[in-house]
C-alpha positions in Angstrom: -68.7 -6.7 23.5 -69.7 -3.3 23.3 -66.6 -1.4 24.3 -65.0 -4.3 21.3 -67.7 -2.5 19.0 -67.1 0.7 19.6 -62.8 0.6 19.7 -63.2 -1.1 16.6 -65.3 2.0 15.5 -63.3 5.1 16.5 -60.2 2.9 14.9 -62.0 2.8 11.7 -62.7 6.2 12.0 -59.2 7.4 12.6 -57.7 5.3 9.8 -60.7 6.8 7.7 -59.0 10.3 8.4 -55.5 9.3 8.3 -55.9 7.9 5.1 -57.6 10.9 3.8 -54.6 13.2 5.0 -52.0 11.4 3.4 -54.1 11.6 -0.3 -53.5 15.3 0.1 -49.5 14.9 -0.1 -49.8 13.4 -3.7 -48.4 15.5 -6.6 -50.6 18.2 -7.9 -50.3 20.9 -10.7 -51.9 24.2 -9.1 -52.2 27.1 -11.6 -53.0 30.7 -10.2 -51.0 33.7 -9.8 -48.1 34.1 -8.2 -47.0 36.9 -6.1 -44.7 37.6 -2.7 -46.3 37.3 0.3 -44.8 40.4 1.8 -44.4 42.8 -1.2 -48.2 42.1 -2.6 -49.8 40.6 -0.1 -48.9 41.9 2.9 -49.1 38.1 4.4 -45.7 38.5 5.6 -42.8 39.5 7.8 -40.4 38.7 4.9 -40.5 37.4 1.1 -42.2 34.8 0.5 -43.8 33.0 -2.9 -47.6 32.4 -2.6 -50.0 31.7 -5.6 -53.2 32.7 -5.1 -55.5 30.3 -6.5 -59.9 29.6 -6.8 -61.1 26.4 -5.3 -64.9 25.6 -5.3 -65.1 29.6 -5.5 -63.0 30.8 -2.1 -59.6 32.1 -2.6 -56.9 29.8 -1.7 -53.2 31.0 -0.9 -50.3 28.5 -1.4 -47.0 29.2 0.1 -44.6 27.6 -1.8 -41.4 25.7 -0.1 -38.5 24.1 -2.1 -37.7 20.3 -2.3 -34.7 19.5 0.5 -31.6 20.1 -1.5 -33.7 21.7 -4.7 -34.1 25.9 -4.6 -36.2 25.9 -7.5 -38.6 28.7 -5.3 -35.7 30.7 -3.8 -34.2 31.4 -7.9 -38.3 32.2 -8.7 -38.7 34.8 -6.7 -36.8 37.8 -8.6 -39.6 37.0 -10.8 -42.8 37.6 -8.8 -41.3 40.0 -6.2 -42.1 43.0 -7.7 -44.7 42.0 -10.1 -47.8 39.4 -10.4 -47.4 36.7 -12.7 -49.7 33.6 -14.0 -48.4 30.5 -13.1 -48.6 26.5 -13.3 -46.8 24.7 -10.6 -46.3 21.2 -9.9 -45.7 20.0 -6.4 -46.5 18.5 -3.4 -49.7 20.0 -1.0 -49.9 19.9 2.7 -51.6 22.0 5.1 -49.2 23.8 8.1 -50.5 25.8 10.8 -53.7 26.4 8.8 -51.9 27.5 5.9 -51.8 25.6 2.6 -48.0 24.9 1.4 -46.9 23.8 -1.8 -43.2 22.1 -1.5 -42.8 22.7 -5.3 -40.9 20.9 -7.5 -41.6 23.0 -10.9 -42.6 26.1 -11.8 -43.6 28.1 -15.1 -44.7 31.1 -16.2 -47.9 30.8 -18.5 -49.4 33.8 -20.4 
């Protein structure tokens, strides 16, 4: 009965956590500034989008990926490769490798 109890607790747990992931892929607006991970940043090997964001006072750095078959990032970047820009995005955020991604699926600049 005991070894019932305590499968029965480290299943709830792991659906506990599961569950918790997969309320991180829903939609969310991030606004911040958006810049190119190689150019500003110096993040990078090659360019990449970021906005750099505030969350509960840390600095948070999204790297943005396009929708499959959308490029609405890759026609964004002339605009932030060379200069800083403010920024309100809506997409989808996941965590990869310990990096926050944003797989975007609009972008605006907002001054």
């Amino acid at each position: 009965m005991k070894k019932f109890l305590l499968a029965l607790s480290v299943t709830g747990l792991f659906l506990a956590s599961t569950t918790a992931s997969f309320a991180d892929d829903a939609e969310k607006t991030i606004k911040g500034e958006a810049q190119c991970a190689k150019c500003s940043l110096k993040k990078a090997d090659s360019c990449q989008n970021v906005i750099v964001t505030k969350h509960d006072g840390k600095e948070v750095i999204y790297f943005l990926k396009d929708h499959e078959g959308k490029d609405v990032n890759k026609k964004f970047h002339k605009t932030v490769c060379s200069a800083k820009k403010k920024v309100e995005a809506k997409g989808t955020v996941s965590e990869h490798d310990g990096k926050h991604e944003l797989t975007i699926a609009a972008i605006k600049v907002v001054e």
